[in-house]
C-alpha positions as CSV (number, residue, x, y, z in Angstrom):
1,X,0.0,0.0,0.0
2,X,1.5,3.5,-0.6
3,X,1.9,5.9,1.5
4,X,0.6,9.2,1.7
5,X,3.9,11.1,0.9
6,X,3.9,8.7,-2.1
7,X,1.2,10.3,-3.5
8,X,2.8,13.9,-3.3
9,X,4.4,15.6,-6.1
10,X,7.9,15.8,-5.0
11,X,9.4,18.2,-2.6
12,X,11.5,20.2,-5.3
13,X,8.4,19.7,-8.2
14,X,5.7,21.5,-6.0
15,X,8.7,24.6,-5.1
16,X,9.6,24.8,-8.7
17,X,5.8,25.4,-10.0
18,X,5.4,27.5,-6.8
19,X,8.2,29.3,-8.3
20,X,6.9,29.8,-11.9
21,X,3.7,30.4,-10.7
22,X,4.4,33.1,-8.3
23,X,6.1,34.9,-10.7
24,X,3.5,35.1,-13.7
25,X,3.9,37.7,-16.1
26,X,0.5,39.1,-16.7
27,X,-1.4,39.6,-13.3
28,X,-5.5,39.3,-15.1
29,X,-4.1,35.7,-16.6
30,X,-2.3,34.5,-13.3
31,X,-3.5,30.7,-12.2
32,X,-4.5,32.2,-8.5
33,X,-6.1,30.3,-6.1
34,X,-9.5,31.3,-6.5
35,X,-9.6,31.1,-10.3
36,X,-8.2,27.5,-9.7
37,X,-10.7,26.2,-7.1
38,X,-13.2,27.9,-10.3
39,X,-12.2,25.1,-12.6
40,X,-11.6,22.2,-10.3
41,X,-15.1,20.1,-10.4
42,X,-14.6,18.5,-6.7
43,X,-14.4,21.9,-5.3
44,X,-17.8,23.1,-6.3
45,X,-19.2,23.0,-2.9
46,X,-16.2,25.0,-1.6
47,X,-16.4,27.6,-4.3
48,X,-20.2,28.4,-3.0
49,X,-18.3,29.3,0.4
50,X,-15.6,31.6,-1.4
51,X,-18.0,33.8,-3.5
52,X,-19.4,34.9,-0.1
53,X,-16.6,35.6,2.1
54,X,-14.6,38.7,2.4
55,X,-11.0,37.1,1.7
56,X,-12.3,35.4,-1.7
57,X,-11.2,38.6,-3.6
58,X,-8.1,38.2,-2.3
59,X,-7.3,34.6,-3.0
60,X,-9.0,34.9,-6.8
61,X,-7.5,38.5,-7.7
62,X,-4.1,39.3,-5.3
63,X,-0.9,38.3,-6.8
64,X,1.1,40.3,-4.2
65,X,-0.3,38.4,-0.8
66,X,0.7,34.2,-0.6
67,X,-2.1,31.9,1.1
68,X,-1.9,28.5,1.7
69,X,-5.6,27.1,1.5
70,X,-6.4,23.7,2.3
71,X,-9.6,22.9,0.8
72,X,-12.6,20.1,1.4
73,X,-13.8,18.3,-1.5
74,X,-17.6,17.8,-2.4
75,X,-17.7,14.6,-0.4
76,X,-16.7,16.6,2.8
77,X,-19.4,18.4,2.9
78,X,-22.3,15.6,3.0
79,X,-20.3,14.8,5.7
80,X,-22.3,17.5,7.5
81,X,-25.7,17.3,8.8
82,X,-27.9,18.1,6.7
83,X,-28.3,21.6,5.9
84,X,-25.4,22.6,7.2
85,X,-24.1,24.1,4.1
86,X,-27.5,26.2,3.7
87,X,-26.8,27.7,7.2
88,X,-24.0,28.8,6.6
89,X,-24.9,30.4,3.6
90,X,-27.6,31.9,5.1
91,X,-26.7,36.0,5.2
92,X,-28.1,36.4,8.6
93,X,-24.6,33.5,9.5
94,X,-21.8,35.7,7.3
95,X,-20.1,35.9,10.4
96,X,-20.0,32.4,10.7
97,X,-19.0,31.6,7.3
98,X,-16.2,33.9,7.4
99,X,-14.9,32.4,10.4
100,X,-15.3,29.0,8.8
101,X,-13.7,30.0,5.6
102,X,-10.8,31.5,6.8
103,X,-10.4,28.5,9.1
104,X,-8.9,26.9,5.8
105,X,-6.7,29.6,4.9
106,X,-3.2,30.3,6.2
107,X,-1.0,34.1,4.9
108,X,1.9,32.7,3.7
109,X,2.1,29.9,0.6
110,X,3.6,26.7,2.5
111,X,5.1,24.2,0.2
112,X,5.2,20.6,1.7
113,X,8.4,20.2,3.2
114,X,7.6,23.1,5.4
115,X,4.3,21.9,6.2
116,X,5.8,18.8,7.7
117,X,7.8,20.2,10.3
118,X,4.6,21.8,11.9
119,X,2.8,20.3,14.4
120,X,0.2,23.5,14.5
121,X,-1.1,25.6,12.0
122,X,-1.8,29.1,12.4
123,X,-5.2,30.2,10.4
124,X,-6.2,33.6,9.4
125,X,-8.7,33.3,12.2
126,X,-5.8,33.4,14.5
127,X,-6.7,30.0,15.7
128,X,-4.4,26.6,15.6
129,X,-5.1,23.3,13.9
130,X,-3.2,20.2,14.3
131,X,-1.4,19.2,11.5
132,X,0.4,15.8,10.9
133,X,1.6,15.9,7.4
134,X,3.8,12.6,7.7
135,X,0.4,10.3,8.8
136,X,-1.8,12.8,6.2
137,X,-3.6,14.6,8.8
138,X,-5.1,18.0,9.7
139,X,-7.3,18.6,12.5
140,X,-9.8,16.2,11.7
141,X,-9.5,16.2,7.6
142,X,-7.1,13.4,5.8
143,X,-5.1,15.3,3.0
144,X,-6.1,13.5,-0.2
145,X,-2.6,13.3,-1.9
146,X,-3.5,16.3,-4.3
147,X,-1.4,19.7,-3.9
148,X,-1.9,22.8,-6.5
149,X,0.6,25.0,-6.9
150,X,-0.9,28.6,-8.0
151,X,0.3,31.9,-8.3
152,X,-0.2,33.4,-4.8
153,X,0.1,30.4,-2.9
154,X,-0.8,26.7,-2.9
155,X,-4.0,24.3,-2.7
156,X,-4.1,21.0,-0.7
157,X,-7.4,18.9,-1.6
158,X,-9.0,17.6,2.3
159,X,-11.6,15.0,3.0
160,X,-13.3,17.0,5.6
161,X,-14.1,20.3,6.5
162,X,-12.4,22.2,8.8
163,X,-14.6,23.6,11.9
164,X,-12.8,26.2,14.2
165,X,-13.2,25.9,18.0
166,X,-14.9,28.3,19.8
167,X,-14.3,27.0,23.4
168,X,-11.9,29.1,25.4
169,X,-9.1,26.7,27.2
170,X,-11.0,26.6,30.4
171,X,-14.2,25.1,28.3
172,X,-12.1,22.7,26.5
173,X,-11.1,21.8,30.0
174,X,-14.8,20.8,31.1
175,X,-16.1,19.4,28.3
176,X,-12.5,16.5,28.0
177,X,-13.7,14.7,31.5
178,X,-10.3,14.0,32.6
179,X,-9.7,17.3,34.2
180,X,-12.6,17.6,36.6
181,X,-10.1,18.4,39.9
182,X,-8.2,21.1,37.6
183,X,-11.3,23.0,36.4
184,X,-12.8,23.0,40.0
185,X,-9.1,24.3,41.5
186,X,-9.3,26.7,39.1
187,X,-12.7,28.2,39.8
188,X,-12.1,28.1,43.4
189,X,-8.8,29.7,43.1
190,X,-10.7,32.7,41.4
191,X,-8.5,32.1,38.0
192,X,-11.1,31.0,35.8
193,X,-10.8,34.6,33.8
194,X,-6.9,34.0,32.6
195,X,-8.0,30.6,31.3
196,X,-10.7,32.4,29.7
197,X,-9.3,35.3,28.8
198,X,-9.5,36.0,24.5
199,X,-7.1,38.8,24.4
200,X,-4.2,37.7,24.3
201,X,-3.0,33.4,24.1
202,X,-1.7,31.1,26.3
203,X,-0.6,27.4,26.7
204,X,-2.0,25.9,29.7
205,X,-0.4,22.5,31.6
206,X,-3.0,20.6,32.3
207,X,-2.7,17.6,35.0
208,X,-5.4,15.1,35.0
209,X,-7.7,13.7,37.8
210,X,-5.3,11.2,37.9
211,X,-2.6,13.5,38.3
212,X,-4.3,15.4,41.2
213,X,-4.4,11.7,42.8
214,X,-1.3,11.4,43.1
215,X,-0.8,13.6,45.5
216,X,-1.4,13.0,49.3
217,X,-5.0,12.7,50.0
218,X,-4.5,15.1,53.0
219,X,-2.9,17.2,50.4
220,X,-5.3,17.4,47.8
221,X,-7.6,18.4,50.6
222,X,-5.8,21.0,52.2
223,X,-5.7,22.5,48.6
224,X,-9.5,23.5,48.8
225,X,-9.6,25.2,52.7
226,X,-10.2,28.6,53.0
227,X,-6.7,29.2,54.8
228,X,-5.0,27.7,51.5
229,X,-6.2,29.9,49.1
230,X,-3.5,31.8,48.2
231,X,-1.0,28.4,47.7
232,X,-3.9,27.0,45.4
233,X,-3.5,30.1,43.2
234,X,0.2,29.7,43.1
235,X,-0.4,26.5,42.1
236,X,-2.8,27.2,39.5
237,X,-1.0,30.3,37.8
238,X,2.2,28.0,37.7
239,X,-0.2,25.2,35.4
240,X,0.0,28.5,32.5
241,X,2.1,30.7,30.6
242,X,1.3,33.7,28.3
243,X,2.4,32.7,25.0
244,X,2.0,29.5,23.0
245,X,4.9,27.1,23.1
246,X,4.2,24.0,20.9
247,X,5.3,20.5,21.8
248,X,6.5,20.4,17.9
249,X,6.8,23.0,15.5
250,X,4.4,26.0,15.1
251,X,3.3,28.4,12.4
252,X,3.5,32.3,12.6
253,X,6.1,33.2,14.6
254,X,5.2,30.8,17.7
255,X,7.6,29.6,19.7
256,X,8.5,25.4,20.4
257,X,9.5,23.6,23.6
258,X,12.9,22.4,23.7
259,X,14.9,25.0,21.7
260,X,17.9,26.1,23.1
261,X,16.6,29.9,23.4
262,X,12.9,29.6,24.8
263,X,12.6,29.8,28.1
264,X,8.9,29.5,29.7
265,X,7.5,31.1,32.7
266,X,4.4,30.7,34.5
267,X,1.7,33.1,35.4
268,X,3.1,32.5,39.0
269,X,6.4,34.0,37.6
270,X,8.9,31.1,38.0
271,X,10.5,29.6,34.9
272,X,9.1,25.8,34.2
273,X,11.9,23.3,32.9
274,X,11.4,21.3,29.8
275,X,13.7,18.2,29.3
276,X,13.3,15.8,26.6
277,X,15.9,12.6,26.6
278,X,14.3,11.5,23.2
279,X,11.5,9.7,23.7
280,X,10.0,11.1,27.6
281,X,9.1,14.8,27.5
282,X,8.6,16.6,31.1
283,X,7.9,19.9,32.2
284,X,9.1,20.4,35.5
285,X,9.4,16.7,36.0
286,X,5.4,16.1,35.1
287,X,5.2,13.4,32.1
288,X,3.5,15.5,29.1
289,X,1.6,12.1,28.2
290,X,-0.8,14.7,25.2
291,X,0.4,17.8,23.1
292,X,-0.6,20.7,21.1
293,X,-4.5,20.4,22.2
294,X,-5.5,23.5,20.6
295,X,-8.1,26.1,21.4
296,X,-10.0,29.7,21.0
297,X,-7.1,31.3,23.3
298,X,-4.2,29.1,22.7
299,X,-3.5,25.1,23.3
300,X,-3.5,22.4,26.2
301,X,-0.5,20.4,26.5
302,X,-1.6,17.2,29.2
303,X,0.7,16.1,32.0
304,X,0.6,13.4,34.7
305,X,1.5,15.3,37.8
306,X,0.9,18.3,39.4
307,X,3.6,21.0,38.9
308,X,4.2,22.4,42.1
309,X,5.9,25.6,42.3
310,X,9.4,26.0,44.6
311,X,8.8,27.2,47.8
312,X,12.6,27.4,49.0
313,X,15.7,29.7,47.7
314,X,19.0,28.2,46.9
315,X,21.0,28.7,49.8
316,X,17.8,27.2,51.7
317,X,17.9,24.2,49.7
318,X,22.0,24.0,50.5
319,X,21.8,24.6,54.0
320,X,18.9,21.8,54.4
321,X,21.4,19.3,53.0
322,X,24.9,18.1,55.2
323,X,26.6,17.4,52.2
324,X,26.9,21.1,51.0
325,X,27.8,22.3,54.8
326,X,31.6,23.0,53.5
327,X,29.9,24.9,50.4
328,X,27.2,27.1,52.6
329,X,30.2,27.9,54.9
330,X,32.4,29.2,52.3
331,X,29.6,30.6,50.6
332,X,28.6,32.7,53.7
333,X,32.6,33.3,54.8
334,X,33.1,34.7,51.5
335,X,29.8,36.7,50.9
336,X,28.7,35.2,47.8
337,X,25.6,33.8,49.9
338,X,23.7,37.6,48.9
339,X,23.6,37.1,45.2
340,X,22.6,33.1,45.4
341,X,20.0,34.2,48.0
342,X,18.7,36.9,46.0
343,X,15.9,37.3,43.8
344,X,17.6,36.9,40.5
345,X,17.9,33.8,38.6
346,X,20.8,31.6,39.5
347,X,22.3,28.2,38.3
348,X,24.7,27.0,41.0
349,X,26.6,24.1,40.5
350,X,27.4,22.8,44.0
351,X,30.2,20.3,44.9
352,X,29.5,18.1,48.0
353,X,31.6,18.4,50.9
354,X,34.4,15.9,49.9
355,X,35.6,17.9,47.1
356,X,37.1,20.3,49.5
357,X,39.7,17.6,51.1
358,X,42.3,17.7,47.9
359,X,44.6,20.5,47.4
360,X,44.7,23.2,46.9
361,X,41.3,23.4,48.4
362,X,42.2,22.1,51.7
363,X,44.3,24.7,52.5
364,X,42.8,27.5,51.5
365,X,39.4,26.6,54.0
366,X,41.9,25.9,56.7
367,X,42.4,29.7,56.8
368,X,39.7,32.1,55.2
369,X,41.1,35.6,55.5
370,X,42.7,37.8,53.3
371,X,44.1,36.7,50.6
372,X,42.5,33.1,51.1
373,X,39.2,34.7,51.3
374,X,39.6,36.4,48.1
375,X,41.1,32.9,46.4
376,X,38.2,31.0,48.1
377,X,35.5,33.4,46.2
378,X,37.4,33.0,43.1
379,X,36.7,29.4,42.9
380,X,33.4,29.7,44.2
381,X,32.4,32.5,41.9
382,X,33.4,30.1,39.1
383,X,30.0,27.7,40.2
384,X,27.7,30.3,39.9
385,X,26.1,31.2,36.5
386,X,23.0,34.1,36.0
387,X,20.0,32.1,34.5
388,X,18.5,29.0,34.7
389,X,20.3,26.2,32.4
390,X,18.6,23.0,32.1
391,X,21.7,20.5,32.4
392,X,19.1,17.6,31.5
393,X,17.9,19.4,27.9
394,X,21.5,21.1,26.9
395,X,22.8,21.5,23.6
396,X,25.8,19.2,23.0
397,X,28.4,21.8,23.8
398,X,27.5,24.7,25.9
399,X,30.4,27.6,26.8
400,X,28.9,29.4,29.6
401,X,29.9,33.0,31.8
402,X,30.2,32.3,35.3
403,X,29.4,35.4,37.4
404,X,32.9,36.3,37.8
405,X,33.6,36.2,33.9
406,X,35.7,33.1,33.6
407,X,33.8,30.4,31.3
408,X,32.9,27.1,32.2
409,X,31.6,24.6,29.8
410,X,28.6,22.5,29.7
411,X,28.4,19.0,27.7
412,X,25.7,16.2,27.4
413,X,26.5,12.9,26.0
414,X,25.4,9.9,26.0
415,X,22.8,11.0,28.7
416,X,25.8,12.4,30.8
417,X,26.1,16.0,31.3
418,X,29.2,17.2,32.3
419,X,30.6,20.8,33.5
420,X,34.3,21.5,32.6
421,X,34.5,17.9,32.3
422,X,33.2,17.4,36.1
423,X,30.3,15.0,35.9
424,X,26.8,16.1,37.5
425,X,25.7,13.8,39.7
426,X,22.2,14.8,40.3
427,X,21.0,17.9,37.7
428,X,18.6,20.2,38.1
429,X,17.1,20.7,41.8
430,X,14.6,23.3,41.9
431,X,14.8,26.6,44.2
432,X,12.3,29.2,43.1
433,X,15.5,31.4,42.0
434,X,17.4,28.9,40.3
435,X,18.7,25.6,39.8
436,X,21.1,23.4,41.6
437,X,23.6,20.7,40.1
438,X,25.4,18.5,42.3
439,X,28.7,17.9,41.6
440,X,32.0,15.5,42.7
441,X,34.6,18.0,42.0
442,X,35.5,21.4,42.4
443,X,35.5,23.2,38.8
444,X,38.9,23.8,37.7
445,X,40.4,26.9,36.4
446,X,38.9,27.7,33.5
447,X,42.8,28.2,32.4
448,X,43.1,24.6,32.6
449,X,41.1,24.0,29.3
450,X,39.1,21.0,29.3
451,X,39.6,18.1,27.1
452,X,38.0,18.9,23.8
453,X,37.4,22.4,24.2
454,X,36.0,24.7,21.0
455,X,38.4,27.4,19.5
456,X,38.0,29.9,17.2
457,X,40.3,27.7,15.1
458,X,37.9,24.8,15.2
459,X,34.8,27.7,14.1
460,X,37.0,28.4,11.2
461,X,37.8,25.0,10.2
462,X,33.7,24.2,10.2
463,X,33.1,27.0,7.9
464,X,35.8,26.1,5.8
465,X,34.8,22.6,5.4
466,X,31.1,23.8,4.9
467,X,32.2,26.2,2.5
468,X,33.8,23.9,0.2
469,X,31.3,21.2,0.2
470,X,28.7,23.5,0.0
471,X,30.4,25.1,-2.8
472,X,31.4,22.3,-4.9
473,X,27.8,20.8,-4.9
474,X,26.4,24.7,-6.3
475,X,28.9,24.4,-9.4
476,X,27.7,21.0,-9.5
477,X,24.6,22.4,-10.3
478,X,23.1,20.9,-7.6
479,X,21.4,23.5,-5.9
480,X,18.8,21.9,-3.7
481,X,21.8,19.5,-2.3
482,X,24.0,23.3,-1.8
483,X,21.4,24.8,-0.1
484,X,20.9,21.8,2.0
485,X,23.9,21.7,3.0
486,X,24.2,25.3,3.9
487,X,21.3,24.8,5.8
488,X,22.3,21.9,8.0
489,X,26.3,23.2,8.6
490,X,24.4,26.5,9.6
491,X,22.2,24.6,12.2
492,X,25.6,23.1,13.3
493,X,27.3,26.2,13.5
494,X,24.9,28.0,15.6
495,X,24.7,25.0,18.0
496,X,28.6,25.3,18.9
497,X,30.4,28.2,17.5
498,X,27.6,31.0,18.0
499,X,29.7,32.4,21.1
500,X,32.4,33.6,18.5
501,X,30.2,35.7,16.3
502,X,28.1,38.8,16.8
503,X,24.5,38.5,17.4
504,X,24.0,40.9,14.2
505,X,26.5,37.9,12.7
506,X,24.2,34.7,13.9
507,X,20.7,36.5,12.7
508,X,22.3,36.5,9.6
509,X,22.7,33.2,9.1
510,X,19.6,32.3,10.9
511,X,17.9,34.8,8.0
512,X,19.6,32.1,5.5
513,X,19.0,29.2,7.0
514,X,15.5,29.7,8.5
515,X,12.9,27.3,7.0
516,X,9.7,29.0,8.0
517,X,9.3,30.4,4.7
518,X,9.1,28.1,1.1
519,X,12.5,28.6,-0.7
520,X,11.3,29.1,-4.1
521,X,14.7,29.0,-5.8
522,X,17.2,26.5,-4.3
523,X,20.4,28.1,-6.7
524,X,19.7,31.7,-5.1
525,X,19.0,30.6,-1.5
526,X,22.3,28.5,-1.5
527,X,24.0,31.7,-2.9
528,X,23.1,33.7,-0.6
529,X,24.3,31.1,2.0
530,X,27.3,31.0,0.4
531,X,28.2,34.8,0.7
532,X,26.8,34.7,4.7
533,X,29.2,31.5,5.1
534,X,32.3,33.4,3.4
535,X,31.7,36.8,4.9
536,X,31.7,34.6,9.2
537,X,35.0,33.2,7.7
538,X,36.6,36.9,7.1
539,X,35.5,38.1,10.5
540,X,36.8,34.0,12.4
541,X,40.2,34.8,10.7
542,X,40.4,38.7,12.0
543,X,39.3,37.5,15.8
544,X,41.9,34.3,15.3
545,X,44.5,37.3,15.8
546,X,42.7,39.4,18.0
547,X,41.1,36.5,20.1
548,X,39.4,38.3,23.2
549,X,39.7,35.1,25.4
550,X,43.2,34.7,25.2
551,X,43.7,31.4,27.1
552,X,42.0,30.1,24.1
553,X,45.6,30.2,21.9
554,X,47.2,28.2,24.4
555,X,45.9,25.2,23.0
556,X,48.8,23.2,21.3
557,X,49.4,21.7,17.8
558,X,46.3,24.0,16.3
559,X,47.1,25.4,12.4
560,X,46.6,28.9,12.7
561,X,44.6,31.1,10.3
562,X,44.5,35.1,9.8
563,X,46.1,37.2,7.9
């Protein structure tokens, strides 16, 4: 049995007629997408639906705007109740209609190797559908295998019609039956109007009853006194987030869970902590067991425990513990208890007490004065970085600013995360300003490079490399492979060498690289690649003479590059 990709013209096909398309000569003859739908018998139904609705014009007679319109076919509609279609049609329900129509439109033409990343769909109603391109599926519909390419955008053929929600997140809460505990914590909390609210959207964590169950019955009880109610807001407020972060991929401009730069917080203010080890998603260490529910005001991701909010600081969480009583001493002798304690956001990595007994460690806390004292917050200064950084969810290679300045580096592999090559023993314990990571060791100077550390030399060999095979596949004349290429060495290159460019530098080549958009010709997308890729190398070779972090040319044995 084929697939459904099988039946898809391929990838580079559908941009190349996109391409032609959108570039018609004469704008009165251009194949748009409402003179197309005109001539396509199956969508005779739709077509009724078009002539009424305010956007119609645009999709038949704009050549400047790009939709992407995915459009039922005749048998979708019987599968309505009867009538349906009149109703709709009725003028007294335009408001309906329009909603309904431009629930099957998206701004932007999306070709189908950019549909398939999404896991939501952004619709000129505002609203999200579910899309699954892979298994063939939006919302509800099965694509049937035909796309259209047409002048200002692109037609995929569905088997059913499209209906937008209209319940808020705290409606699609009561009507799903497994949240029964939630709803009623959030109406007694007095939060039902941010679940509600339409003006703005949100993504809401949502444990089941079963979830709630877990918890201490004299817990879940204490939740609902009188005396508690300002710990079951907490609570509550902590369960949602302004914003909507998908589980996978999102449309227009929305952010996804699990990228290196999005960073979560709750209503209640604190940040919540996704980790994903490849096939277990959490968010602060409750199972997300359903994603990407979406509705009127954003999307429902479901989890299978409560998320609590922290209750204690950092040096709280220390001092509770014996095993960090050398650490909260010299923390407190030294003075660098004030910024842990304070209410910024810290990530301490705290070594337990018997890293203290080898030298020179055990010297220096045999005496903390003077210049021992100033030593002692050197070192400790150097386990201390501003922000919260999920050890659990890192990217491979992480080079990190300690509050002092010096860097420290953080590494995952094989499900072992690693700072300045000290393993983390336990990663990622929760204080409400900040996050703790036991370690064995005490970090080394950051002089003492660890083994395998990044240089600008290895930045400038990566581009070099990516230049060349990059290169040699454009005078190939393969341009889809160039670009390709590009793309994937650029993704590369931001995930380790990003700390040795400019920001301006690295939106650059995220401008090149980006796929939210359809490339419509691979030859000038991978030139302009090319020209971003040569002009990082230029400004790699300068800074390989003028290197700011100068212990970096210590490394031995490196080829040097410059001028």
């Amino acid at each position: 049995m084929k697939t459904f990709r099988t039946l898809l013209l391929s990838t580079s096909s559908i941009i190349f007629l996109l391409s032609s398309f959108l570039h018609a000569a004469n704008p009165a003859e251009a194949k748009t997408i409402g003179r197309t739908i005109r001539e396509i018998p199956e969508l005779s139904s739709f077509l009724q639906l078009l002539e009424k609705t305010g956007i119609g014009s645009s999709l038949s007679e704009s050549v400047n705007s790009r939709y992407t319109v995915f459009a039922p076919i005749d048998s979708a509609f019987k599968k309505l109740p009867q009538g349906a279609v009149k109703t709709l049609l009725d003028p007294r329900n335009d408001d309906r209609l329009e909603e309904v129509f431009r629930f099957h439109v998206k701004e932007t033409a999306e070709a189908p190797i950019f549909i398939e990343k999404y896991s939501l769909l952004r619709m000129t109603t505002r609203q999200f559908v579910s899309v699954n391109f892979k298994k063939g599926m939006i919302g509800d519909a099965k694509f049937t295998g035909k796309i259209i390419p047409c002048s200002n955008g692109v037609i995929y053929l569905i088997d059913t019609v499209l209906t937008p929600t209209t319940d808020d997140l705290f409606q699609r809460l009561q009507k799903d039956g497994r949240f029964t505990i939630f709803t009623k914590a959030i109406t007694a909390s007095r939060q039902g109007k941010l679940f509600q609210n339409m003006h703005s959207l949100y993504t809401t964590f949502a444990p089941t009853d079963a979830a709630f169950k877990k918890l201490p019955i004299k817990v879940l009880e204490s939740l609902f006194l009188p005396e508690n109610d300002e710990r079951l807001e907490d609570i509550i407020k902590h369960h949602i987030t302004e914003s909507v972060y998908a589980f996978g991929k999102s449309s227009g401009g929305r952010r996804s869970l699990g990228v290196a730069d999005v960073t979560p917080f709750s209503a209640f203010g604190q940040q919540l902590n996704y980790k994903f080890d490849g096939e277990r998603a959490t968010i602060d260490r409750a199972k997300i067991i359903e994603t990407d529910i979406p509705c009127a005001n954003g999307i429902i991701h479901v989890v299978d425990s409560v998320i609590l909010p922290a209750e204690h600081s950092l040096l709280e969480i220390l001092k509770r513990e014996k095993r960090f009583s050398t650490l909260v001493r010299l923390l407190e002798t030294t003075g660098l208890d004030l910024p842990v304690a304070s209410s910024s956001f810290y990530t301490v990595f705290a070594p337990v007490n018997k890293s203290w007994e080898s030298e020179p460690y055990a010297s220096l806390i045999e005496n903390t004065t003077g210049a021992n004292r100033e030593a002692l917050f050197g070192i400790l200064a150097r386990h201390v970085i501003t922000g919260k950084h999920v050890s659990e969810n890192c990217k491979p290679y992480n080079k990190l600013r300690t509050i002092h300045g010096a860097p420290i580096y953080l590494k995952r592999s094989n499900s072992v995360s690693k700072i300045s090559g000290i393993k983390i023993l336990e990663t990622d314990n929760e204080a409400f300003n900040g996050l703790i990571n036991v370690i064995s060791s005490v970090i080394p100077d950051p002089m003492e490079l660890p083994e395998g550390d990044i240089t600008t030399v290895d930045a400038i060999l990566f581009i070099q490399k990516s230049l060349k095979r990059g290169s040699d596949l454009y005078e190939q004349g393969s341009y889809e492979a160039s670009w390709r290429s590009f793309t994937k060495n650029g993704y590369e290159f931001l995930s380790k060498y990003s700390s040795f460019c400019s920001s301006s530098q690295n939106n650059k080549l995220k401008s090149v690289i980006i796929d939210d958009q359809p490339v419509s010709q691979f030859a000038a997308e991978a030139w302009k690649s090319r020209n971003v890729f040569r002009d990082i190398l230029r400004i790699l070779e300068q800074k390989d003479d003028k290197i700011v972090d100068s212990y970096l040319m210590q490394l031995p044995n490196k080829e040097r590059f410059g001028r």
